[in-house]
N, C-alpha and C positions, 0 to 999 in steps of 0.2 A: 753501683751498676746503673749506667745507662739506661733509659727507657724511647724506644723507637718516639713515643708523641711526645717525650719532653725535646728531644733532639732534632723532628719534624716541627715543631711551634717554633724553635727558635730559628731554624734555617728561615721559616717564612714569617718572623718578626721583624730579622734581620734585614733579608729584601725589599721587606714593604716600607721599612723607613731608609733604607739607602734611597728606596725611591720619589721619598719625602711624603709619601702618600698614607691618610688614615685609613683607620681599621674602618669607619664609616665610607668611604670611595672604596676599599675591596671591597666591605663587604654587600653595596651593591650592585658594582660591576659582578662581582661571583653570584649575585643571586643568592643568598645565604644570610641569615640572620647575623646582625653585631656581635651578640651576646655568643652564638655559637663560633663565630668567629674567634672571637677572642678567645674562648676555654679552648678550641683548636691553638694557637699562638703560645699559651699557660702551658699545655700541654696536658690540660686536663679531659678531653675528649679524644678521641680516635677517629679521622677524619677517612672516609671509605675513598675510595678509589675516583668513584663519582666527584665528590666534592673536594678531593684533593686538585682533580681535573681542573675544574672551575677556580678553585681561588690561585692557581697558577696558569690559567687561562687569563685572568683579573689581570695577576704581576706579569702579564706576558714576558714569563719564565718559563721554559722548557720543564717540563715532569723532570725527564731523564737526569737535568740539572739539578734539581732539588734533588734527588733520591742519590746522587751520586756525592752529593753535600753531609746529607745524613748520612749516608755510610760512612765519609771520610772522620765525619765526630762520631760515628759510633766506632772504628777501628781505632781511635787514636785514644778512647778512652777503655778501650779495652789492650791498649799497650801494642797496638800492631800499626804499623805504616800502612797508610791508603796506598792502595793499589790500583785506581783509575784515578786520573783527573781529564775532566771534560770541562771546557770551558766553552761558552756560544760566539762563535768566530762573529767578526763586526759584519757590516754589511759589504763593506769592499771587500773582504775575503770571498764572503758569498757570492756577490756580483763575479770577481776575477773566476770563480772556480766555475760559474755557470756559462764564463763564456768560450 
């Protein structure tokens, strides 16, 4: 069985080094201890709403993004097809759709 903070640590392991960036620069762009950072990451703490906000504030990652990540690995390990995918349009989508 799947657990939501082993599957939320890895979604924001996963981005924070695509973005080549250590746990030391999130974690104090987030404002948030290393140590807690990291057992957030392990998937050994439960990161509240608050501090989920900030270290995806940090990976200027969209919340909606991440939470729509973990659901698609918690649907796939529980044998079901993800049923949203939300990707963050580039900036020229945004620019064209704004004008």
């Amino acid at each position: 069985m799947a657990l939501l903070r082993r599957e939320l640590g890895d979604v924001l392991r996963e981005r924070r080094r695509a973005q080549g960036r250590t746990l030391r620069e999130v974690s104090a762009s987030a404002s948030v201890s290393l140590g807690y950072l990291s057992e957030v990451e392990r998937g050994e703490k439960e990161a509240s709403s608050e501090l989920l906000a900030s270290i995806c504030g940090a990976l200027e990652l969209p919340l909606s993004q991440v939470l729509i990540d973990v659901s698609s690995r918690m649907a796939e390990s529980e044998g079901l097809a993800p049923t949203v995918t939300l990707r963050v349009p580039s900036e020229d989508v945004v620019a064209a759709s704004a004008a």
